[in-house]
Every structure is written in structure tokens, then in C-alpha cells.
MIDRENTOR-985438 format. One record per residue (C-alpha): residue number from 1; residue in one letter; chain; x, y, z. Coordinates in steps of 0.001 Angstrom, whole numbers, plus 524288, in hexadecimal, padded with zeros to 5 digits. Layout:
<recs>
+------+------+-------+-------+-------+-------+
| resi | resn | chain |     X |     Y |     Z |
+------+------+-------+-------+-------+-------+
|  NUM |    A |     A |     X |     Y |     Z |
...
+------+------+-------+-------+-------+-------+
</recs>
This chain:
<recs>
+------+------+-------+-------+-------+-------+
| resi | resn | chain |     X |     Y |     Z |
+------+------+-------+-------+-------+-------+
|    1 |    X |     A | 5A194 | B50AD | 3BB6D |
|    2 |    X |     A | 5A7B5 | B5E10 | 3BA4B |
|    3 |    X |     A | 59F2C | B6332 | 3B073 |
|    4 |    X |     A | 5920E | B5DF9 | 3BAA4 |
|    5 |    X |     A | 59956 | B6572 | 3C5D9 |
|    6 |    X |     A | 59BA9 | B71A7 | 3BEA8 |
|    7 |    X |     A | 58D7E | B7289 | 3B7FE |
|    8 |    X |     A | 5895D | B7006 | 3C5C8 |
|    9 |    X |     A | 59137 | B7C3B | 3CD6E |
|   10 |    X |     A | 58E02 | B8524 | 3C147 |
|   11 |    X |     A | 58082 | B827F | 3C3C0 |
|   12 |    X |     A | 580D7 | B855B | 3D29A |
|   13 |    X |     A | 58943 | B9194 | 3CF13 |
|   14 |    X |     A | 57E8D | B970C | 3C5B6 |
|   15 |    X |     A | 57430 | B9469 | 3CF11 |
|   16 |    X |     A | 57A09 | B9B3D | 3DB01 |
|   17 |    X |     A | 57DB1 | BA5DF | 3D337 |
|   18 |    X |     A | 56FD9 | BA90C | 3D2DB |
|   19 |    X |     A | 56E50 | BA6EB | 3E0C6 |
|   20 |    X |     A | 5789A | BB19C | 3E463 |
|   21 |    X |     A | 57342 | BBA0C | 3DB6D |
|   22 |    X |     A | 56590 | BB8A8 | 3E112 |
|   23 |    X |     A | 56C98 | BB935 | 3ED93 |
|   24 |    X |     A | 57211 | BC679 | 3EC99 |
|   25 |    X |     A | 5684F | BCCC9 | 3E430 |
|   26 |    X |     A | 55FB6 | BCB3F | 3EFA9 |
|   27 |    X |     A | 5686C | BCC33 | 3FC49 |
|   28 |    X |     A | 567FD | BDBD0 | 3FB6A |
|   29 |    X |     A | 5590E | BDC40 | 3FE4D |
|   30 |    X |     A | 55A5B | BD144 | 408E1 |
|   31 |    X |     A | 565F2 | BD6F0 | 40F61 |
|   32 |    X |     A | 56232 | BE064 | 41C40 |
|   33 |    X |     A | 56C5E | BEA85 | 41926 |
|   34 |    X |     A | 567A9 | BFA91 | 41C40 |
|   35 |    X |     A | 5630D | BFFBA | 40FD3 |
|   36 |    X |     A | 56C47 | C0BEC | 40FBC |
|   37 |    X |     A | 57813 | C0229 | 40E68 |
|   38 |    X |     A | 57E59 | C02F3 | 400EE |
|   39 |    X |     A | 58A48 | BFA98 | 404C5 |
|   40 |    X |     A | 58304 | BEEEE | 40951 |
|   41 |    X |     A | 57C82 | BED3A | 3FA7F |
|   42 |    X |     A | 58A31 | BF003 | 3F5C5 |
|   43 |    X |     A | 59135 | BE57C | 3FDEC |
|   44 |    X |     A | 584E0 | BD9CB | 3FA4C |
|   45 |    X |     A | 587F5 | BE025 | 3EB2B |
|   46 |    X |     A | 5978C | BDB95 | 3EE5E |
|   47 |    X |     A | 59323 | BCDA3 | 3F375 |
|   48 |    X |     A | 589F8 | BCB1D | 3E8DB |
|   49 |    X |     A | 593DA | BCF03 | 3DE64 |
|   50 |    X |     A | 59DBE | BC6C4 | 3E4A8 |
|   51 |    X |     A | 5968E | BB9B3 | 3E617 |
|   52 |    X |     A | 58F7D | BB9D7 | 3D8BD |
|   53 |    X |     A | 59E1C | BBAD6 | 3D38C |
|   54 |    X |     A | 59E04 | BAB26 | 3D987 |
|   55 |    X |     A | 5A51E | BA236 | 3D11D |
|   56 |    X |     A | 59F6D | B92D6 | 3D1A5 |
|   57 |    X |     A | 59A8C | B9286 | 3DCD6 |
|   58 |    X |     A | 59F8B | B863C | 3E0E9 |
|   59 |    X |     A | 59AF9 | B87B6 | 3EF95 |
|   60 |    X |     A | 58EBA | B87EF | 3EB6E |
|   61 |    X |     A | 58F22 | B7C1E | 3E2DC |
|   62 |    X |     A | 5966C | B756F | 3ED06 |
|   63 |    X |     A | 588EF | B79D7 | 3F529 |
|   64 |    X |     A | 5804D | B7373 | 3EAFA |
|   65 |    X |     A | 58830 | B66E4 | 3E900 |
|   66 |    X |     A | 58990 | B6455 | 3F887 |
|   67 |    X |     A | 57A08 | B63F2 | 3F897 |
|   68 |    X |     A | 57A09 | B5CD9 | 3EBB6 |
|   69 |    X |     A | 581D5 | B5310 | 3F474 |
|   70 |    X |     A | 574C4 | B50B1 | 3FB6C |
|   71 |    X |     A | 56889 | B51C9 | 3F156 |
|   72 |    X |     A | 5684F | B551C | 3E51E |
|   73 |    X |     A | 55A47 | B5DDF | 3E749 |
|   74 |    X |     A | 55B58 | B6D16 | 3E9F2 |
|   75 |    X |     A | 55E67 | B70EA | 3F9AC |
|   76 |    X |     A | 55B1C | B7C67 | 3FE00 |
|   77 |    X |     A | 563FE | B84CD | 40529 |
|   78 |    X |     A | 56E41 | B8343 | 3F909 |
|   79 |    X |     A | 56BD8 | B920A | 3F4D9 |
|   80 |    X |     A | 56FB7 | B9662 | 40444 |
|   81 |    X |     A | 57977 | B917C | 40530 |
|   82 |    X |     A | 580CF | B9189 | 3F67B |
|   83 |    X |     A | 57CA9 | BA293 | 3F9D9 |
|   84 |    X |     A | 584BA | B9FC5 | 40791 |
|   85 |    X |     A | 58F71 | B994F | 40237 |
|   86 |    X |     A | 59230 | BA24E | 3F7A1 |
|   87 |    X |     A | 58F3D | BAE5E | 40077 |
|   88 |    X |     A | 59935 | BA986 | 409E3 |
|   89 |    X |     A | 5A2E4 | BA7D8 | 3FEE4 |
|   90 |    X |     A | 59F48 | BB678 | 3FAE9 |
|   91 |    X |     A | 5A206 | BBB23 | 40A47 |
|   92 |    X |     A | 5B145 | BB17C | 40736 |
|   93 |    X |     A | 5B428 | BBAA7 | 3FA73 |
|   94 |    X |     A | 5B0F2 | BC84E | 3FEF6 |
|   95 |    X |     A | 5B9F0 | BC466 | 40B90 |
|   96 |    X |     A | 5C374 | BBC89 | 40391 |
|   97 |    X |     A | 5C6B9 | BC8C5 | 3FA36 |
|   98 |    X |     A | 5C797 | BD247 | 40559 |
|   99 |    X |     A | 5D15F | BC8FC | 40CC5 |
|  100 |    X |     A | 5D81E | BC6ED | 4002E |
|  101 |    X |     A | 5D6EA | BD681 | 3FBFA |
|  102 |    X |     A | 5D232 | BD06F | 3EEFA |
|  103 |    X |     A | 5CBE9 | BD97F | 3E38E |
|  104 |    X |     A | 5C707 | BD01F | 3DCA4 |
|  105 |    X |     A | 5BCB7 | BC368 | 3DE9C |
|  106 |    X |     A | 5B563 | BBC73 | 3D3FA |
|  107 |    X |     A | 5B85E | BC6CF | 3C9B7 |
|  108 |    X |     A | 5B499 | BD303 | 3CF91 |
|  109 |    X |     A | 5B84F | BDAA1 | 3DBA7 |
|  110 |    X |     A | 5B8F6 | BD563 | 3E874 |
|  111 |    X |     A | 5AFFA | BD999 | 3F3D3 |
|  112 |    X |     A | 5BB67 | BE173 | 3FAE3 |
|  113 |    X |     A | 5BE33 | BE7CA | 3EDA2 |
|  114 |    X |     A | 5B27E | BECC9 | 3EAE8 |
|  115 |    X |     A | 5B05C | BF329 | 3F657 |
|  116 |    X |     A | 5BE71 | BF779 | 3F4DC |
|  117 |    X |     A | 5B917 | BFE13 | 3E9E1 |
|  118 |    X |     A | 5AC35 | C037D | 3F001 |
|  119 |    X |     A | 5B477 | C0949 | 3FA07 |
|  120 |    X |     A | 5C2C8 | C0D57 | 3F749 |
|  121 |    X |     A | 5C434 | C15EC | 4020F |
|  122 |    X |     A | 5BD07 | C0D03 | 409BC |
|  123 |    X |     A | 5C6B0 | C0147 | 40CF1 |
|  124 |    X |     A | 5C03D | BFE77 | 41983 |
|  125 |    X |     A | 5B2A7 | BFE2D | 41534 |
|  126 |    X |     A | 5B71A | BF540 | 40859 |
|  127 |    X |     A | 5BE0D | BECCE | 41163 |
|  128 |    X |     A | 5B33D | BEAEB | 41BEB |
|  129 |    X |     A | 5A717 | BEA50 | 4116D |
|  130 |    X |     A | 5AD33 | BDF4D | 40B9D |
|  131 |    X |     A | 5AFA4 | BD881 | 41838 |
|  132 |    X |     A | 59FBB | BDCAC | 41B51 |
|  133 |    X |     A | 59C19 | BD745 | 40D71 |
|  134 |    X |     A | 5A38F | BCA04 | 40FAC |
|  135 |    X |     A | 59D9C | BC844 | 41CC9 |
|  136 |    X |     A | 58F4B | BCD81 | 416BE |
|  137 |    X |     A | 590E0 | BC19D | 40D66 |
|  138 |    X |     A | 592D0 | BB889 | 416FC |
|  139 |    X |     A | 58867 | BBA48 | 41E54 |
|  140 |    X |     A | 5805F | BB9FD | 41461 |
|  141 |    X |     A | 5858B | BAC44 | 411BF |
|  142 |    X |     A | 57FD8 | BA805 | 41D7A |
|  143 |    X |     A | 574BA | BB063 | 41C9B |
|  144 |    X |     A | 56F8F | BA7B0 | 4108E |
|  145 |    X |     A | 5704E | B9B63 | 419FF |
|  146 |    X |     A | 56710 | BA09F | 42490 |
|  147 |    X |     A | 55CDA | BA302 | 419C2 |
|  148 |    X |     A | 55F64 | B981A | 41241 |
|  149 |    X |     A | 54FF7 | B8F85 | 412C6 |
|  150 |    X |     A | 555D7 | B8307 | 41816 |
|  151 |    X |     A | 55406 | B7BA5 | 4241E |
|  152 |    X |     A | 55876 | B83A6 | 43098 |
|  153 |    X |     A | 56229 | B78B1 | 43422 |
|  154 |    X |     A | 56819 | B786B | 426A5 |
|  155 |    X |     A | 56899 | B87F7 | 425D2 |
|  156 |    X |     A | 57197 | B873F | 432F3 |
|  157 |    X |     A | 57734 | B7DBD | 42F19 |
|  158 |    X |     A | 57B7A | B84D7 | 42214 |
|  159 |    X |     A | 57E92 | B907B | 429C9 |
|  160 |    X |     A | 588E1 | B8A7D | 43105 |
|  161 |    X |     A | 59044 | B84C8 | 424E3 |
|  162 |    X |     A | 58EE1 | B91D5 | 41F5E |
|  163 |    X |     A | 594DF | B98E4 | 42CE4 |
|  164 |    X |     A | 59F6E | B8EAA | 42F56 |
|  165 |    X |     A | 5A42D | B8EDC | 42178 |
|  166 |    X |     A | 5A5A8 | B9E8E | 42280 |
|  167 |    X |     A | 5AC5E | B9CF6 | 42E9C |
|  168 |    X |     A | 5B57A | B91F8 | 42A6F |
|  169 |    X |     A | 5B6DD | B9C29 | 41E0C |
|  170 |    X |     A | 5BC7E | BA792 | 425FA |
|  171 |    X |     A | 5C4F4 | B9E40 | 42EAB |
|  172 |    X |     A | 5CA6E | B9B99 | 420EA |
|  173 |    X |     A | 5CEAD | BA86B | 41C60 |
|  174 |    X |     A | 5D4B2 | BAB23 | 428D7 |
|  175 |    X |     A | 5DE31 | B9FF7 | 4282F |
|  176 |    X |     A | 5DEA2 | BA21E | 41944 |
|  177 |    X |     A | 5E3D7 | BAED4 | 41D26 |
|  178 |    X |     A | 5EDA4 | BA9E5 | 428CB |
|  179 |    X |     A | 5F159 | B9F04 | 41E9C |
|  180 |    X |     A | 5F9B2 | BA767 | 4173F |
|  181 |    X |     A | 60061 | BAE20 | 423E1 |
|  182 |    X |     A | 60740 | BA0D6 | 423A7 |
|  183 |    X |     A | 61209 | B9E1B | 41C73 |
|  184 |    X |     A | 60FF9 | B90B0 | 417A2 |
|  185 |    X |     A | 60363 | B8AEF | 41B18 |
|  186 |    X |     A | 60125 | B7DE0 | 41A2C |
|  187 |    X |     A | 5F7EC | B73DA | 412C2 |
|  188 |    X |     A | 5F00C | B7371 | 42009 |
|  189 |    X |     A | 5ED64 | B82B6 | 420A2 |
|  190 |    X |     A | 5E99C | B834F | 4127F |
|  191 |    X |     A | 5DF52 | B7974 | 41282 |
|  192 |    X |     A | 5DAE7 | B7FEC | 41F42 |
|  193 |    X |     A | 5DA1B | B8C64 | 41902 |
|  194 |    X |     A | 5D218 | B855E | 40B86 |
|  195 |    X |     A | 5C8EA | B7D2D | 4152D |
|  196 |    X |     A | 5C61F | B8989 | 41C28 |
|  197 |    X |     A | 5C67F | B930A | 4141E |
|  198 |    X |     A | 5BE0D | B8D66 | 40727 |
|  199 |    X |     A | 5BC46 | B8036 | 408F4 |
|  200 |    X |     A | 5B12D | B821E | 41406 |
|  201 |    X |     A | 5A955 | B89A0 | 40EFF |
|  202 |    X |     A | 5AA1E | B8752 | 400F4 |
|  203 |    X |     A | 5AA75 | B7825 | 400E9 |
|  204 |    X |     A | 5A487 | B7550 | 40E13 |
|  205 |    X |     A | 59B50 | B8062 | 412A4 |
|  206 |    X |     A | 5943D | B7CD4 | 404B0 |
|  207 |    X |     A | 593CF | B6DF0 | 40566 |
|  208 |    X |     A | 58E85 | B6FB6 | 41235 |
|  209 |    X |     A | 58451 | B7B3E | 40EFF |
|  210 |    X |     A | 57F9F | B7226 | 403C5 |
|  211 |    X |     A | 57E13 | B64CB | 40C34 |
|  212 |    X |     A | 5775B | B6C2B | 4166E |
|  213 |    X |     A | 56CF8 | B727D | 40C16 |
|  214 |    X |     A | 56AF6 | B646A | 40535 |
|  215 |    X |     A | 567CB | B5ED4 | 4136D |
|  216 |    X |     A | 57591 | B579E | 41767 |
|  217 |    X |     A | 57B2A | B590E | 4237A |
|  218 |    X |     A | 58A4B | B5CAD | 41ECD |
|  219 |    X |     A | 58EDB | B5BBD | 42E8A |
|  220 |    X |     A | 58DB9 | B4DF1 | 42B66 |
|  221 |    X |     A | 599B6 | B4E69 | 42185 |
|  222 |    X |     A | 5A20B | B58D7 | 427DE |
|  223 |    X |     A | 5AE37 | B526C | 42630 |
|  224 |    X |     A | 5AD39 | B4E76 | 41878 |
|  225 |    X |     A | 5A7CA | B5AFD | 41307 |
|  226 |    X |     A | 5B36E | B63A0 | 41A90 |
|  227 |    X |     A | 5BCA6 | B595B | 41347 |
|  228 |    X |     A | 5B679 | B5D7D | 40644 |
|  229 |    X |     A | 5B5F3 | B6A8C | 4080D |
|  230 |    X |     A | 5C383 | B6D14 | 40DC9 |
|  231 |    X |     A | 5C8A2 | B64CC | 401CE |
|  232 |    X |     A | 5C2C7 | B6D25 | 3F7DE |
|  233 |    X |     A | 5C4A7 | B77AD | 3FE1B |
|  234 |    X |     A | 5D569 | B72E5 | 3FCD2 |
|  235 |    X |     A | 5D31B | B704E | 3EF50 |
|  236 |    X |     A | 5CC1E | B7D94 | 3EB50 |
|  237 |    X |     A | 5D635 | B85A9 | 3F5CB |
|  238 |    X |     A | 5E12C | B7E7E | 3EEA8 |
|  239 |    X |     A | 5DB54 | B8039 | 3E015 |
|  240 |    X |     A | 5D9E1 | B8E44 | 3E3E0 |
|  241 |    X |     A | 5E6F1 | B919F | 3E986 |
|  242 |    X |     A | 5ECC2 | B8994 | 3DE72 |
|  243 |    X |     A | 5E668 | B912C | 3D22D |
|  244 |    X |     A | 5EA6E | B9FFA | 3D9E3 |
|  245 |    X |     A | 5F945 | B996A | 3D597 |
|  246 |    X |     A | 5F8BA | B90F2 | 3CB21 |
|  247 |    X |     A | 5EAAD | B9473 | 3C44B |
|  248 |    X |     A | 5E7A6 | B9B7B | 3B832 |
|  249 |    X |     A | 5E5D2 | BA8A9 | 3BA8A |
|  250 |    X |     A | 5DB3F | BAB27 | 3AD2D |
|  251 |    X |     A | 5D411 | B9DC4 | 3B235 |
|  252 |    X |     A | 5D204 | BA2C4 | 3C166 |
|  253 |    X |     A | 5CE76 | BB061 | 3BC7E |
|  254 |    X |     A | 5D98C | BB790 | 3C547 |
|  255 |    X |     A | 5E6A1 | BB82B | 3C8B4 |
|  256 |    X |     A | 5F077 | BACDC | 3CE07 |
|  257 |    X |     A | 5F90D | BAE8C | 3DAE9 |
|  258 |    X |     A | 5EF9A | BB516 | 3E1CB |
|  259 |    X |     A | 5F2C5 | BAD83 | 3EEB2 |
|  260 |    X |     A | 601AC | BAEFD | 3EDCC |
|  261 |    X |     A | 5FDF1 | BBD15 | 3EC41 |
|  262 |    X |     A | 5F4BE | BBD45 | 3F7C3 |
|  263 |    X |     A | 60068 | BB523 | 400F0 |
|  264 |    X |     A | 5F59B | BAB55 | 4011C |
|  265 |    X |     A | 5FBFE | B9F15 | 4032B |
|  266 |    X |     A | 5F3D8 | B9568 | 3FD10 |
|  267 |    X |     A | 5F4B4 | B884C | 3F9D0 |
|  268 |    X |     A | 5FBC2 | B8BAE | 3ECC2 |
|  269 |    X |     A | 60518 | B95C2 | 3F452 |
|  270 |    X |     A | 6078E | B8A62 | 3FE61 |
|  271 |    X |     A | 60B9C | B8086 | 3F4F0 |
|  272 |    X |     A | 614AC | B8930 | 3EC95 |
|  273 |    X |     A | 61BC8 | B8D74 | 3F913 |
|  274 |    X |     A | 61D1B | B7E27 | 3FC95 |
|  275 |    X |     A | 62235 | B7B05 | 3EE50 |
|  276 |    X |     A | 62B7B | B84D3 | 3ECEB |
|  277 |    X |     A | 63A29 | B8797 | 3EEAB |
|  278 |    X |     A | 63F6A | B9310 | 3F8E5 |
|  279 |    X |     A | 641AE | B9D86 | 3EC20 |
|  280 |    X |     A | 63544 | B98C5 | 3E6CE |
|  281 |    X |     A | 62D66 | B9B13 | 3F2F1 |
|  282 |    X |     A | 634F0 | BA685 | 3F5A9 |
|  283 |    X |     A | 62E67 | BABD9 | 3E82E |
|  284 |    X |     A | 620A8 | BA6C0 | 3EF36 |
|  285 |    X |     A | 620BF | BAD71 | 3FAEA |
|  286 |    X |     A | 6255F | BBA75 | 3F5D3 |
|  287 |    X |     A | 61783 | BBA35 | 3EC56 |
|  288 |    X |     A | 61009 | BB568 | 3F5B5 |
|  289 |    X |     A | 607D5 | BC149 | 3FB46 |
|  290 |    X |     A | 60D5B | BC891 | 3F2BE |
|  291 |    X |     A | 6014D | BD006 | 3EC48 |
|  292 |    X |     A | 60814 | BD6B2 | 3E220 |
|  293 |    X |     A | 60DE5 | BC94C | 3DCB6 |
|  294 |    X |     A | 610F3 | BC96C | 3CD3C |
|  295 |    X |     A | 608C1 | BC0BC | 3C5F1 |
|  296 |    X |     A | 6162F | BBC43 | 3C02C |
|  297 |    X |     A | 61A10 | BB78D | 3CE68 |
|  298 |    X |     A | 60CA3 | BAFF8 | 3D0D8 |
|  299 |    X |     A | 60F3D | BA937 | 3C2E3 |
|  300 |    X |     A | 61DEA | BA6F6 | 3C6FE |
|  301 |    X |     A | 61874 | BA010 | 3D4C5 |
|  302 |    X |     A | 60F47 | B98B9 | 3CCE9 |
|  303 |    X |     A | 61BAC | B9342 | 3C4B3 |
|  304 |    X |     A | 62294 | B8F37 | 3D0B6 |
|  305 |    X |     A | 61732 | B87BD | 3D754 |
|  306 |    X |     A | 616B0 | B8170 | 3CA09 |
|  307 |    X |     A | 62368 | B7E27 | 3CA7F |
|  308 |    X |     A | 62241 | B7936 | 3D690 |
|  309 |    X |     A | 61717 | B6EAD | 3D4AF |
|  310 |    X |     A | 60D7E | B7884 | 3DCBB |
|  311 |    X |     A | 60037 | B7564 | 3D2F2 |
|  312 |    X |     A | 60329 | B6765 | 3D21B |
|  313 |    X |     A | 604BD | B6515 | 3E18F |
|  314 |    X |     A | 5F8F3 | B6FD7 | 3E3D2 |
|  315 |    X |     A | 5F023 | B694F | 3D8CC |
|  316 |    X |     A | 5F2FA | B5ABA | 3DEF7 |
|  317 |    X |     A | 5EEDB | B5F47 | 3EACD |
|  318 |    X |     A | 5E3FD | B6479 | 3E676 |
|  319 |    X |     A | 5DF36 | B593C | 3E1D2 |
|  320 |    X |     A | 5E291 | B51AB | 3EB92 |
|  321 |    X |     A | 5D9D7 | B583B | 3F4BB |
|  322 |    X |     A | 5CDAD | B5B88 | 3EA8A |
|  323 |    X |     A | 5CDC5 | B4B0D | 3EB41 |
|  324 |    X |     A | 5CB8C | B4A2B | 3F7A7 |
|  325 |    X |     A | 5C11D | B52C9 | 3F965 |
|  326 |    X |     A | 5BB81 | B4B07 | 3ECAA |
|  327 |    X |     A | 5BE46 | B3EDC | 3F4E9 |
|  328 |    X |     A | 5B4A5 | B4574 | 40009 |
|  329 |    X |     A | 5AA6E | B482D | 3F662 |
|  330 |    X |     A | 5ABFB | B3A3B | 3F315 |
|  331 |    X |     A | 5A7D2 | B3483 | 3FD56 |
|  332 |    X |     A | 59B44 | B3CE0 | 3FF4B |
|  333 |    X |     A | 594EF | B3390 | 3F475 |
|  334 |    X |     A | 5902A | B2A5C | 3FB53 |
|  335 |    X |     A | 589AE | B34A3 | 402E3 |
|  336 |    X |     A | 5845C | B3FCA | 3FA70 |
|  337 |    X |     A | 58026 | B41A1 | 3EC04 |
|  338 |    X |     A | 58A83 | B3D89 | 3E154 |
|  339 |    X |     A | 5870C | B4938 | 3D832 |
|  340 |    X |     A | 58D12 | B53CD | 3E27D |
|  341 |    X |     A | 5970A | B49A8 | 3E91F |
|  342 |    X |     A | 59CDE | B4B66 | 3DA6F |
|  343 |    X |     A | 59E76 | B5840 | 3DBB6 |
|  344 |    X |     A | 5A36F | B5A26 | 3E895 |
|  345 |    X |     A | 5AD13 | B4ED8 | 3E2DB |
|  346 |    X |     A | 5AE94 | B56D3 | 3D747 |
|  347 |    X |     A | 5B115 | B6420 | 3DCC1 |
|  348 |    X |     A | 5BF11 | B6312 | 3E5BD |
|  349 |    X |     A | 5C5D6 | B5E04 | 3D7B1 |
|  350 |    X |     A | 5BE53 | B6B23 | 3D01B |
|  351 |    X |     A | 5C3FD | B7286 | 3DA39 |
|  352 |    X |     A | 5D1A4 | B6E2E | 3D64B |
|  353 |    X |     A | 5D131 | B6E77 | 3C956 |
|  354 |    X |     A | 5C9EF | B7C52 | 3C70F |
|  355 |    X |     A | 5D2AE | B87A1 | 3C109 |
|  356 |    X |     A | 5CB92 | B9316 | 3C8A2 |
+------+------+-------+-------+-------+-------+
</recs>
């Protein structure tokens, strides 16, 4: 089963990457921008580089297999909204890095950086052409919708997802960003902040895009598909938090403790402060937000939560929520085709088990 599931979201990853490079290398001629502008090419140069750095594209897959759910035949309106969903995820990075005053994203410089770089004695302009190209990216995201050739109903329709999960999306940074003005948030706060934050539109907005576009009516199965969703979206918050700690730095490709250095307090960050003593935590708090944090103090932290039972209790829990959103997907068989109720079985226990 995990080598079918793989081959199939390597296959949908190859194929879009054609479609966003098709995508791009056409949106310059189709764009109305004055023809004296030299920064508008420049900022759709940034965006393209960015998204065509994608890694698996598993929002698009997730796409494909939710219409999979419904017939196995081609549906149009796939391409529009795989381009929307990744464009939207494009606007989330070049915001994400200038919230999180990151260099760095997907191995090369981050939106905010480079235009650091265009313009050092420009911090202003940096700073406010990287908001413009975030914002430019999402509404192209929804741009893609209103031409995409399906039915008028089902292009609303489509729209709306698309709008609501952006929306949802920003009410999730904001409390991502109040979550760490508190001092220890509880379990409540950080699912709140996973559910709204990534689990809407990453788990739901695409399930939904891709019943719409094979003809289902996902309105019917509100209840269950939020349940999903907000369950992976635990498990891949959790995984995520839990690898900034206790990963392998060569495996992820960058550096561990980011978070602690950040004052980010994750789920990781939550459950070391519950597990430790007062001199232990004492050690904690004085990293945390702490940006110039020795390595050799991350690794030290990492040696206490060990200590402590931290990976056990995190990875149990893990798991422990990963089956019940398999559970959900479960009980969609009777319903919808086995093939893609597999994977949507399949994916909350990948998600807990990945290393990066």
C-alpha cells in the first residue's frame, strides 16, 4: 500500500510541475500590468521561483484523490484548482518568512530576502513589495477559479472554499502569533491554532475543491470532512513541531530548535515545559526566544525532553490521533471509491511516521 500511494503522489507531483511551469511562463503576457513597469516582472520572477521550489505536493494529491473518491475518469476543473491551491500556499510562504524574518525557504532565499537584497537601502520598499507579492499571489489563486471551464455553480462554489480557507488561514496566523504571548497555552489553543492555521486549507479546502470538480456535493459531509482535516492537520502540526526538537538535522535539510529560538511555543515547547522540573524549565525558558541560542543548548534541551519521556508521550499521541482520522476515512467506504478511501486511510499514519 505505501509503495501504490507514493507512485501515486509522485505522479501528481510531476504532472503539476508542468502545470506551474506552463502557468508562469505564460502569466507575464496575460497579466494587465503598464509596460514601463520593471518591478512587476521582477516580483511574478520571485513567485515563480518560489513555487516551482514545491516539495510533494501533497495538497494537490490530496486534490486528485478527493475526486478519485467519486470516479475514477478525468474531471475537469482539477488543473484550477491544484494552480489555486498551490498559489495560495505560495501567497502563505512569502508572508510566513516575512512574519518569521526568515532568509531562507526551500533552499534558496526567501521573498523578503531577496528584495532585501534588491534594495538595501530600501527597507521599506523590501518590506512592502513582499507584502504586495504575497497578496499578488493570492489573488491570483482565486483568479484561476473564475476562469476555470466548469459549470458556473461549481466555479462559485469553488470560489468560496478557496476564499473561506484564506480567510480561516489569516485568522490562523493571528492567533498563531497571540499563542505565544501566553505563557502556557493549552491542548485546546494548539489544536485551534493547527485546525486554523494548516489544517483548513491544506486538508479541507482540497478535499472539498476536488469533490466539487468530480460532481459531489461536499456540504453534504461537513462534519465528517472538518473531523478529518482538523485530525491531520494535529498529526502533521504535531510531527512538525516534534522533528524542529528531536529530528535529524542532515535528514530535514536545516537546523533543529528553530521554534525555541523563535519563542514559538509549540506543541514540542509545551510538552517539555509540562515534563520538566523548576531548574530544568528554568534552563527552557531562558532559550526560549532567545535567537542567538548555542546549538550546544538546543542539543542539551533535546537531552532533557528525552529524559523526560517527551518523544514517547508526543509520538503516542500522535498516533493516537492519525487513528482517528484513519477511523473517519473508514467509514467513507461504504460511500466512495475504495482505491482513494485507502489513501485518505493511509495518509494521517504517513504523516506520523515521515522524518521531514
Amino acid at each position: 500500500m505505501t509503495g501504490q500511494v507514493l507512485a501515486r503522489v509522485a505522479g501528481y507531483e510531476r504532472r503539476f510541475s508542468r502545470l506551474f511551469e506552463e502557468y508562469f511562463d505564460t502569466l507575464g503576457a496575460r497579466l494587465d500590468a503598464p509596460s514601463f513597469s520593471r518591478f512587476t516582472p521582477e516580483c511574478l520572477r520571485l513567485l515563480r521561483e518560489l513555487s516551482l521550489r514545491g516539495g510533494k505536493r501533497m495538497r494537490v494529491a490530496l486534490l486528485h484523490e478527493a475526486a478519485n473518491l467519486v470516479t475514477g475518469e478525468p474531471v475537469e476543473g482539477l488543473d484550477a484548482a491544484a494552480l489555486s491551491i498551490e498559489l495560495l500556499q505560495t501567497h502563505g510562504l512569502v508572508h510566513d518568512d516575512l512574519i518569521d524574518d526568515s532568509p531562507t525557504r526551500r533552499g534558496g532565499p526567501s521573498t523578503y530576502y531577496a528584495y532585501r537584497g534588491r534594495f538595501p537601502d530600501r527597507p521599506q520598499a523590501a518590506l512592502g513589495l513582499t507584502v504586495l507579492a504575497g497578496d499578488l499571489a493570492l489573488a491570483l489563486s482565486l483568479q484561476v477559479l473564475l476562469e476555470a471551464k466548469v459549470p458556473v455553480a461549481v466555479r462559485q462554489a469553488m470560489v468560496e472554499v478557496q476564499t473561506r480557507a484564506a480567510t480561516d488561514t489569516f485568522v490562523g496566523q493571528i492567533i498563531d502569533l497571540e499563542r505565544d504571548f501566553t505563557t502556557t497555552p493549552d491542548e485546546d489553543v494548539l489544536h485551534c491554532v493547527a485546525d486554523y492555521k494548516s489544517a483548513r486549507y491544506s486538508i479541507l479546502a482540497p478535499l472539498q475543491l476536488g469533490l466539487l470538480s468530480a460532481g459531489e456535493q461536499p456540504a453534504l459531509y461537513e462534519k465528517e470532512l472538518r473531523d478529518y482535516a482538523r485530525l491531520v492537520g494535529i498529526c502533521g502540526q504535531m510531527r512538525d513541531d516534534y522533528l524542529d526538537l528531536f529530528g535529524d538535522a542532515a535528514v530535514m535539510g536545516k537546523p533543529t530548535g528553530t521554534d525555541i529560538r523563535d519563542g514559538k511555543h509549540s506543541y514540542t515547547v509545551s510538552a517539555l515545559l509540562a515534563a520538566v522540573d523548576d531548574t530544568e524549565r528554568a534552563l527552557v525558558q531562558a532559550a526560549l526566544g532567545d535567537p542567538s541560542c548555542a546549538p550546544e543548548t538546543i542539543v542539551a534541551l533535546r537531552e532533557i525532553g528525552e529524559r523526560r519521556g517527551v518523544p514517547d508521550r508526543m509520538q503516542a499521541d500522535m498516533r493516537r490521533y492519525a487513528q482517528q482520522a484513519s477511523a473517519v476515512a473508514a467509514g467513507w467506504r461504504s460511500r466512495w471509491r475504495e482505491e482513494a478511501v485507502a489513501f485518505f486511510e493511509y495518509l494521517p499514519l504517513w504523516s506520523v511516521d515521515r522524518t521531514g
